[in-house]
C-alpha angles and dihedrals in degrees: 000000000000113000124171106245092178103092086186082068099044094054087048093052084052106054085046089061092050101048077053096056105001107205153117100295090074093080097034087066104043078054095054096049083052088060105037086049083051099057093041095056094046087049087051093050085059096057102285117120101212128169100251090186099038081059096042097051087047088046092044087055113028092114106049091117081084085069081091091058125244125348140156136281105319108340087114095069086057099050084049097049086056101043087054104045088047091060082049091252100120098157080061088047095054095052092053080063101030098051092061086053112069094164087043112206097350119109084352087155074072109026092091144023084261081178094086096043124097109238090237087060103037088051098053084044092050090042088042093060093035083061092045108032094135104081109212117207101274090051096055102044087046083056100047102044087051082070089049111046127063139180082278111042133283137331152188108278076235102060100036085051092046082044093048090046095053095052102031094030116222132232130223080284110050082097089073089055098052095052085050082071091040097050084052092050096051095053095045090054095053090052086052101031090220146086108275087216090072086064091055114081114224095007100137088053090068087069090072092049120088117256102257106243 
């Protein structure tokens, strides 16, 4: 599976996508490839052998699809998955998909407003995590630090999630998809055996700002 290992042309391929669509989640995602640099370094540190750069640059561009400018749900990690198969990186395609679906396949009638989804796209998504239902490293850290970082730094999985669900609102469901970070947390902590907040810089200041709503 085909990642992109130059992080010059990731970057390049980033600030593309912005001058396309110029908005917070630049620096959102320049925030979630820190931290997930952050956490492969410090598993390797502990006896794993993972790609930093291989999870940075994914993490750097996991949310390309925005390049079209704003749309629904997750119709942007659609429009990511294709941008990036048709450039032949199709590790960087599946974790466009993979990083908006902490539970991964599990409950996915549930896991997303499919309501605002057309049912072209909600069918490839859906056929997309039933290929990959089994999250390697580098998808579920991704996935976990995108509930960590915003446009401003980085946060408690509490307060981005309670941020997320006042702008965004939640359903009798949203509760399946918060224990999908959890579950991640948890085994990535075990793994570092240690909180995952001691590898995110500033993070205890984010407790005196306002929740974005």
């Amino acid at each position: 599976m085909k990642y992109i290992l130059d992080r010059n042309y990731a970057n390049e391929l980033l600030e593309w996508a912005y001058n396309q669509n110029p908005g917070p989640w630049f620096k959102h995602s320049i925030n979630v490839a820190k931290a997930t640099e952050n956490i492969l370094i410090e598993l390797n540190k502990v006896g794993y052998n993972f790609d930093v750069d291989l999870g940075y640059n994914a993490a750097l561009l996991h949310d390309i699809g925005r390049y079209k400018g704003f749309t629904k749900s997750v119709i942007h990690s659609y429009d990511g998955y294709i941008y990036f198969k048709e450039l032949g990186f199709t590790g960087n395609a599946i974790i466009c998909v993979t990083h908006s679906f902490p539970c991964m396949n599990v409950h996915i009638e549930k896991a997303a407003d499919w309501s605002l989804v057309p049912k072209h796209i909600k069918l490839k998504l859906v056929e997309i995590l039933d290929e990959n239902s089994t999250y390697d490293i580098y998808n579920k850290v991704i996935t976990l630090c995108d509930a960590f970082a915003d446009s401003e730094g980085f946060t408690t999985l509490e307060k981005r999630l309670i941020s997320v669900g006042l702008r965004h609102g939640t359903t009798v469901h949203t509760s399946l998809h918060w224990k999908g970070f959890y579950t991640i947390k948890n085994e990535l902590e075990g793994l570092l055996n240690k909180s995952i907040y001691k590898l995110l810089p500033g993070v205890e200041d984010s407790i005196y700002t306002n929740i974005e709503h």
